[in-house]
C-alpha positions, 0 to 999 in steps of 0.5 A: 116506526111510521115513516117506512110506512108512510113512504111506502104508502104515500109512493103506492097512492100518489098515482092513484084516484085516492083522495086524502080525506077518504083516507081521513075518513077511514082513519076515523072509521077505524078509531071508531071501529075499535071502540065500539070493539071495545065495548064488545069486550074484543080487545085484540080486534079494537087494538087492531083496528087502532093500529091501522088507524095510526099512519092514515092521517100521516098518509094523507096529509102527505099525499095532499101536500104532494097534490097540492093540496094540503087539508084543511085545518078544519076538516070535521074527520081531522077534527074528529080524530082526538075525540074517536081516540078518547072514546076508544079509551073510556071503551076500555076502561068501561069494559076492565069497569065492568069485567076487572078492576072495577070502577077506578079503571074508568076513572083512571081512563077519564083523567087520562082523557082530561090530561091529554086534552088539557095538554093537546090544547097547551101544547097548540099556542106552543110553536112546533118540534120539540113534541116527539116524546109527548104523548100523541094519539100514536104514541097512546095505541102504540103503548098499548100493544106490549100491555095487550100482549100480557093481557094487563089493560087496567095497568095500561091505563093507568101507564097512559094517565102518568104518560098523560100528566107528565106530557101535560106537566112539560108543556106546562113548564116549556109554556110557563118558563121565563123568557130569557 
């Protein structure tokens, strides 16, 4: 769904005084712009700004590899991204905590957030490929659109905590399996 996008993109800005890390930057803002609509209780507006967060950080690592010159690994909006996306997460299960399902959907948002961790730091000694089906920050706000549409966030959140535990648990098995 991303790479029309990207290209697009990435082809607009490779003649413009764009630099990659505002767009970085502006992923993070957004992330963290849909969080904090999300505490407000103004879901749809949140699960927007998330989905426009969504092919920045593609975009701009593209247009400095273009430039060349790739971003560093280390760069603090990089970093920050992961982070912003898991507060944006617990925002929604505090708000479907405090106008819904009560106080499990906050919990369910926790373990969800503890099971993509655990599994972004397995999955970072693992060599690359092979993760398309894993649960990314993409994959996680684009999973949401079909549950916002029916207006079911509490089962979203509780399909992104299976969709987070069995990514973990692959990465366990790839990880663990005995070498041939």
């Amino acid at each position: 769904m991303l790479p029309p996008i990207e290209d697009l993109a990435t082809e607009q800005l490779m003649e413009t005084p764009v630099r990659p890390s505002w767009l970085m930057g502006a992923a993070l803002g957004l992330t963290l712009g849909g969080a904090i609509c999300f505490t407000r209780g103004w879901l749809g507006a949140g699960l927007v700004l998330l989905i426009l967060s969504t092919p920045l950080d593609l975009i701009a690592a593209r247009l400095a590899t273009l430039r060349l010159k790739p971003l560093a690994q280390r760069m603090w909006s990089r970093l920050a991204l992961w982070p912003a996306a898991g507060l944006a997460l617990l925002a929604i299960g505090l708000w479907e905590m405090r106008h819904g399902t009560g106080w499990g959907a906050l919990v369910t948002a926790a373990a969800a957030c503890a099971f993509a961790e655990a599994m972004r730091i397995e999955k970072s000694t693992m060599p690359p490929g092979g993760e398309l089906w894993l649960l990314s920050r993409r994959n996680a706000i684009l999973l949401a659109i079909p549950f916002a549409l029916g207006g079911v966030w509490t089962a979203y959140l509780l399909g992104l905590l299976l969709y987070a535990a069995l990514s973990f648990f692959i990465v366990q098995r790839v990880r663990h399996l005995p070498s041939s």
